[in-house]
Each structure stands twice: as C-alpha cells, then as structure tokens.
C-alpha positions as CSV (number, residue, x, y, z in Angstrom):
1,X,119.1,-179.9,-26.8
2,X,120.6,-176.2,-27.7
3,X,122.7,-174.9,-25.4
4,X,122.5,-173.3,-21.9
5,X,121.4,-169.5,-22.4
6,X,121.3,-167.2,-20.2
7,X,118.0,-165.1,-20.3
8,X,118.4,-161.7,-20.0
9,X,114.6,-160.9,-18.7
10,X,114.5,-158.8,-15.7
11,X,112.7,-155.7,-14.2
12,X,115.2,-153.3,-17.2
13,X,114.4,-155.9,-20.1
14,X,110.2,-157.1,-19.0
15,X,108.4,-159.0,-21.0
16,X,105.1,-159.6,-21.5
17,X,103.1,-162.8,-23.0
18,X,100.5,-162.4,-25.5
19,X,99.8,-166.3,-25.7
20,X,99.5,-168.5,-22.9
21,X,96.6,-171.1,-21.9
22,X,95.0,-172.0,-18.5
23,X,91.8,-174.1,-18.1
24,X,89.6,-175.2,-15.6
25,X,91.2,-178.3,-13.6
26,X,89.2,-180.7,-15.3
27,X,89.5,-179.2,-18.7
28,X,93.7,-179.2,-18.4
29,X,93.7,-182.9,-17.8
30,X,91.9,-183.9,-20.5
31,X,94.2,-181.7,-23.0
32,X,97.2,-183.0,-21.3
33,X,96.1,-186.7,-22.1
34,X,95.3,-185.7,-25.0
35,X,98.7,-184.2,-26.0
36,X,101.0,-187.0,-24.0
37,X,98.4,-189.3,-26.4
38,X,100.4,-187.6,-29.5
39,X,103.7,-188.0,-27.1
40,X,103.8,-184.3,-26.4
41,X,104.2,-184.0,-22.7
42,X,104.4,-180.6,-21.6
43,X,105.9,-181.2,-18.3
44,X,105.0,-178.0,-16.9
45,X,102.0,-177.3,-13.9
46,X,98.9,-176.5,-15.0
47,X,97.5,-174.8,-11.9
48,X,97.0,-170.9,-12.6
49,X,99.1,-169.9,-9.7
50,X,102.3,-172.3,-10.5
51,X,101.8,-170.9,-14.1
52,X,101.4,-167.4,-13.1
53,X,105.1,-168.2,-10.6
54,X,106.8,-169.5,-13.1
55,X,106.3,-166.8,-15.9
56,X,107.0,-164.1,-12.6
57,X,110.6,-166.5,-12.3
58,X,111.5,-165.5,-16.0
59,X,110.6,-161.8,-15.9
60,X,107.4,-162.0,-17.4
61,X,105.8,-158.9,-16.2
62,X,102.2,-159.1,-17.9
63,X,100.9,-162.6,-19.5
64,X,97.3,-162.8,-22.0
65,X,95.3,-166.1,-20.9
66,X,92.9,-167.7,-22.5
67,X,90.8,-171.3,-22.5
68,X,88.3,-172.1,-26.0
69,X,84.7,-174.1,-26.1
70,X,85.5,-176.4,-28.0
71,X,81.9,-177.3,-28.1
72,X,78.2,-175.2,-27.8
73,X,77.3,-174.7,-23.9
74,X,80.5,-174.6,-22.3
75,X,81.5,-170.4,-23.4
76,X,79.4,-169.0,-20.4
77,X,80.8,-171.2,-17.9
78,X,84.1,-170.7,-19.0
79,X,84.3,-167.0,-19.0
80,X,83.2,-167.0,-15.6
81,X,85.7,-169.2,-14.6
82,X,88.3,-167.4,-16.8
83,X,87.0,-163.8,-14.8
84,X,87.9,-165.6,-11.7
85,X,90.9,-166.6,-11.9
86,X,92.0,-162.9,-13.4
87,X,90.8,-161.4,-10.7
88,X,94.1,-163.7,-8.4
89,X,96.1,-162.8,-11.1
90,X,98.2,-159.1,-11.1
91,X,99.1,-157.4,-14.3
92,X,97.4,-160.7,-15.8
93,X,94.7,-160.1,-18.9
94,X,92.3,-162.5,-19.5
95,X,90.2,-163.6,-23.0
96,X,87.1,-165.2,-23.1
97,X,85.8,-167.3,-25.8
98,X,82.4,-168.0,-27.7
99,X,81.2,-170.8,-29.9
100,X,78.7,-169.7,-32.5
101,X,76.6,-172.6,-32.1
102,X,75.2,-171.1,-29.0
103,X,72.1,-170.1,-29.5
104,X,72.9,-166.4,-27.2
105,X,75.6,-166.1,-28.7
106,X,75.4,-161.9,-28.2
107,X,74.3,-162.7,-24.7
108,X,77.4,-164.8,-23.8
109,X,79.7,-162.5,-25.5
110,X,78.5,-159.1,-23.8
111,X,78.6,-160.8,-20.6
112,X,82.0,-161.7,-21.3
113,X,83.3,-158.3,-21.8
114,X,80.4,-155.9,-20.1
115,X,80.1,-158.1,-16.8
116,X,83.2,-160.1,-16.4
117,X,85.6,-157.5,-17.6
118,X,87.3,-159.5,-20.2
119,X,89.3,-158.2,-22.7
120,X,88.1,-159.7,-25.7
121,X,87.8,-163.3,-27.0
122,X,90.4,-166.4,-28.5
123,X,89.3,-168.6,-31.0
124,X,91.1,-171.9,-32.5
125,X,89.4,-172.5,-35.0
126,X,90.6,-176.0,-35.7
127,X,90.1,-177.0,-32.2
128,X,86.4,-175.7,-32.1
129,X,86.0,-176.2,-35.4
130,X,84.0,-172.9,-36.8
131,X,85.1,-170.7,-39.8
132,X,86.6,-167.1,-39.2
133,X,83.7,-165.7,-41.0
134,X,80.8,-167.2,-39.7
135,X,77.7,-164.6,-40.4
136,X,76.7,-165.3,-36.8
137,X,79.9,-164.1,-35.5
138,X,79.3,-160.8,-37.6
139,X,77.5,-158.7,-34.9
140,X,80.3,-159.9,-31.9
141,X,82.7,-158.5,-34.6
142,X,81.1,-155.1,-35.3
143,X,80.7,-154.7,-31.0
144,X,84.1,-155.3,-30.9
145,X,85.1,-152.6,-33.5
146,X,83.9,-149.9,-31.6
147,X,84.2,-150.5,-28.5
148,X,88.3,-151.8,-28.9
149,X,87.3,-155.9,-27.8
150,X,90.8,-157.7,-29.3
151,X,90.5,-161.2,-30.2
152,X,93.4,-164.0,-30.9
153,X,93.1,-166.1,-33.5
154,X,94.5,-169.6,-34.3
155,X,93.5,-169.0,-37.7
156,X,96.3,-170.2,-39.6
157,X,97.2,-173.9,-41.1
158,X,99.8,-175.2,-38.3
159,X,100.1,-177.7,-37.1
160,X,97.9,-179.3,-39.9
161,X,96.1,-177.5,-42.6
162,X,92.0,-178.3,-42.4
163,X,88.5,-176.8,-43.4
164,X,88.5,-174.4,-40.7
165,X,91.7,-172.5,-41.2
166,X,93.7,-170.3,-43.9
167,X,94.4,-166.5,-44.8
168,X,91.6,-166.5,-47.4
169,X,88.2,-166.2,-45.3
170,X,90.4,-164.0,-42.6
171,X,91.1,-161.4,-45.0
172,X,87.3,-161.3,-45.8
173,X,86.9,-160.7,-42.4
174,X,89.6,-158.0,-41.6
175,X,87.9,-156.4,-45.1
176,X,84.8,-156.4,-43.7
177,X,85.7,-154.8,-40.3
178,X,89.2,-153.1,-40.5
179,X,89.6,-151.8,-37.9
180,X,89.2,-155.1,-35.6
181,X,91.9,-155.6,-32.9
182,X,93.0,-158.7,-33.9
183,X,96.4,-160.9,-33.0
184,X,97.2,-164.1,-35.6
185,X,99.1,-166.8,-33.5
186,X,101.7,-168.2,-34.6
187,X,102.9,-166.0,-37.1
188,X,100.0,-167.4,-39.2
189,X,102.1,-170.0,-40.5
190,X,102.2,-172.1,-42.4
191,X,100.9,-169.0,-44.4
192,X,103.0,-166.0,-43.0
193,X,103.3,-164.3,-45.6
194,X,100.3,-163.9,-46.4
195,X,99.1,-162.9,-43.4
196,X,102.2,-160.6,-42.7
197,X,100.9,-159.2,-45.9
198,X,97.9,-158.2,-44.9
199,X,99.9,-155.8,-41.6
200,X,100.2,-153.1,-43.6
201,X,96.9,-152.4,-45.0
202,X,95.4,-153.1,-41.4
203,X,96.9,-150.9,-38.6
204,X,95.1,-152.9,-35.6
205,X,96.4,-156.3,-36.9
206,X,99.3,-158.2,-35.2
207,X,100.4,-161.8,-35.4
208,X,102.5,-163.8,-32.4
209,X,105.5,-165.8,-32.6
210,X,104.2,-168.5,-30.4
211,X,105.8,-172.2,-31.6
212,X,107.0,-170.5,-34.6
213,X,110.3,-169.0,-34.2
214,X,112.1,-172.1,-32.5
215,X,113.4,-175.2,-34.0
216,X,112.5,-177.3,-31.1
217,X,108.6,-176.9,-32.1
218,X,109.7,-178.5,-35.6
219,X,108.6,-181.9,-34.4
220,X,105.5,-180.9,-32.4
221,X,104.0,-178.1,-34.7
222,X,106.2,-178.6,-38.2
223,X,107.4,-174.6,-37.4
224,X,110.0,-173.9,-40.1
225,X,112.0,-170.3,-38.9
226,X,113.3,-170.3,-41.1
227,X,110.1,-168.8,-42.9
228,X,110.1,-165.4,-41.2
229,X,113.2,-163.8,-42.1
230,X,115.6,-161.4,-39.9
231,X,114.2,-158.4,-42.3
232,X,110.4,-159.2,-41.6
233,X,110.9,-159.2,-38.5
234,X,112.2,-155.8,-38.6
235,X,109.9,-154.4,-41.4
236,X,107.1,-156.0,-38.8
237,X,108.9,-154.6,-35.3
238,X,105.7,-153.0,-34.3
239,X,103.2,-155.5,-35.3
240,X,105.2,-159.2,-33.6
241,X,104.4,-159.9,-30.1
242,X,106.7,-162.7,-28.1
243,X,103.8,-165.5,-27.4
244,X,104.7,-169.5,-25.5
245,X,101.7,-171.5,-25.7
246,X,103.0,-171.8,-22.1
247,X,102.4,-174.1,-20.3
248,X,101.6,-176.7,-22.9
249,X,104.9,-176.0,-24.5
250,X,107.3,-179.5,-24.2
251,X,110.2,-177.9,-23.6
252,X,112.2,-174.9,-21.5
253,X,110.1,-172.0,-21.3
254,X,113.1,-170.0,-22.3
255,X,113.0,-171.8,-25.6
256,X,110.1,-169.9,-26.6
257,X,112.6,-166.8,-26.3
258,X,115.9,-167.2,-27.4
259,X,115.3,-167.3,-31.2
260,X,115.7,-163.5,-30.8
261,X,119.3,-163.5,-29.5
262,X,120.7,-165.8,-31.6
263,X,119.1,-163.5,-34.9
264,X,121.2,-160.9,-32.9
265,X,118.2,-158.5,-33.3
266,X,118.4,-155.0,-32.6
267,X,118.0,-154.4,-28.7
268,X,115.0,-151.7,-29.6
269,X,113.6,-154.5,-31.9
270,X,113.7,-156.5,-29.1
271,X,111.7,-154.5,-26.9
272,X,108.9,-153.9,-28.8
273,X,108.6,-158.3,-29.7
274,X,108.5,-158.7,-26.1
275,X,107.4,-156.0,-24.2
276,X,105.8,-152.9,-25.9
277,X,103.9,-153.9,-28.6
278,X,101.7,-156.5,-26.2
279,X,100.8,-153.7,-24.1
280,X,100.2,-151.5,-27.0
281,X,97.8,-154.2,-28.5
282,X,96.0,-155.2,-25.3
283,X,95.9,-151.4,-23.7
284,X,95.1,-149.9,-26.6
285,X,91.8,-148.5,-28.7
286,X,91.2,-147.9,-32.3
C-alpha cells in the first residue's frame, strides 16, 4: 500500500466527480457478488446516502451518478429510480441510461431527460453489450446535439478488449454528430491516444481518469499510467475530468486522487482535472 497522503480537498480546493455508480438495492448486490466473484471487493456502502457522506467527507462538492440496463426493459424503471434518488441528493447530477433493444427507445429516452430531468445518458457498452453506433441510437443522438443532453461512455477496451468497444466506431459517431457532449471513461484506455486524439478536432469531447491514472487499478483493470503522460495531461488540461468509479473502487477513495500530486502538476492544472472542467462539461451547452 502507498503511503499515507494527506488530501488537500476542501471548500478552497472542491472537487467534483464525473464518474461514480449507484444502483437500485437489489441491482448493487448482484454487482457486488459479482465483482467479489472476480475477488474485487469494494468494501465501500452502496446506499446513496452513505455514498453521497462519504464523497461530502473528502470535499467532493458535486458527484455525476449513473446505473446502465444491462438488458431491454429495465431503462424506464431505472431512470425513475435514478430521478429519485437525485432529487435527496444536493449539487448531485444524475444520468440515465437506454438499451436500444427497447422497442420505445425515443419514448424512454425523452422521458428520461424531458420528465425526469436527467442530464443525459451513460452507456457501457461491454456491460450491455450494444455498439456505439447503433442506427437506432442515431435519433437519441441528434436530440441530444441540440438540445446539450451529455452522455458517458465506457467505450474503450479496458479492462478487456471485446466486440462492443474501441476508438474506431466512436469516431464514426463523433463524425457524424460533432458537436455531441460526450465524456470517454477511463481515459479511453487501453486506446488513449487515440481517443485523446480525437479532443482537438471535437470541442465538446472529454475523457475521465477514472481507474486509469493509479497503479493500484493495475491488477483490477490492467491501467498502465504510465500511458498518459505529464505533457498530455497538460496539452489536455481543459478536456480531463477527475472520475472514481466510486464506490465499486477496492481501495481508498483518495487513491483515485493522488496520482496528481505525486506528477506535481501545476496547481491551475489541478483545478480544472478536478473541479472546473466537470462543471464546465455537465453545466454547459454547445
């Protein structure tokens, strides 16, 4: 274990979340079997409110939440749920999610953001198993465009490379509509580059650093951060937001954070990883 580090989050430093999961009650026990299963045992509550304590305990001003369908039927149900527990949640910002295989698929997602107020959608694509580009996902995407809807997408190959991820069908996508809000976790690894590529041609695109810029993820995840560099990060300092994957994480929240202290980034650097840029990408509109 690295050693003690003293976090310097507080009310003159905030920080705010872009990646964090809660699920219904029944839905966080099965992932949590399913993880200790793979000996990952996150060892952190579950329960909204002890999740939403514990981030307040570190100086997390502002978290993004977000559940995913992993299967047709479950999205409506969800969002509702996901609407909910927002509304017991200051400062908190809530994603829904969609699975194309639903046959109102345009109905589910304009409830989502017209009648339950949420932000915009999450997608892991592994875990529900449904390409990027999916034609049926199309008119959810061009809603989105104009009316500023962001989305976060585990659209990259870690932890395991499969049919439903890579930077290839994304970039069709982001061609397609340019001007989608849209946040890669993870950094995109293992292909960062090539998604950090694609940041300059696409002003509304970000990526997250969640389980990618900490050695203790090696084992879980395979991160390697070695693979974003100091100088990326600061070529990048307007397009990286600080994400957890709290509280599935299996290890000290402040794990997740003090990568960027032992760089020795720039204090203004900083600042816009974990505070500026979230609030930027979640408040903003194209």
């Amino acid at each position: 274990m690295a050693a003690p580090w003293r976090s310097p989050f507080s009310d003159a430093f905030p920080c705010f979340d872009a990646h964090v999961h809660l699920h219904p009650p029944g839905l966080a026990r099965a992932i949590e079997r399913w993880f200790a299963g793979q000996g990952w045992r996150a060892g952190h509550a579950f329960d909204p409110a002890a999740v939403a304590d514990t981030l307040r305990a570190r100086g997390v001003r502002r978290f993004c939440f977000f559940s995913y369908a992993h299967k047709p039927g479950m999205a409506r149900g969800l969002n509702r749920w996901l609407a909910d527990i927002a509304a017991t949640l200051p400062g908190a910002v809530a994603l829904g999610t969609l699975h194309p295989d639903d046959p109102d698929l345009d109905a589910v997602a304009r409830e989502a953001t017209d009648d339950l107020g949420l932000r915009g959608f999450k997608f892991h694509h592994s875990v529900q198993r449904f390409h990027v580009d999916d034609a049926r996902l199309f008119s959810v995407y061009e809603r989105a465009e104009a009316a500023g809807h962001v989305f976060v997408l585990h659209v990259g190959t870690m932890p395991y490379r499969d049919a439903f991820t890579g930077v290839e069908r994304f970039a069709g996508v982001m061609a397609r509509f340019p001007r989608l809000r849209v946040c890669v976790a993870h950094m995109g690894a293992f292909q960062s580059a090539e998604f950090l590529a694609l940041l300059a041609r696409y002003p509304h695109l970000y990526v997250d650093t969640t389980m990618a810029m900490t050695l203790l993820a090696t084992r879980y995840v395979g991160a390697d951060p070695a693979a974003i560099s100091d100088a990326e990060l600061e070529r990048h300092q307007d397009r990286v937001m600080f994400g957890s994957d709290f509280p599935l994480i299996p290890y000290d929240y402040d794990e997740e954070r003090r990568w960027a202290w032992e760089r020795r980034l720039p204090d203004a650097v900083r600042r816009k990883i974990f505070h500026d840029n979230a609030e930027a990408f979640f408040g903003g509109r194209p």
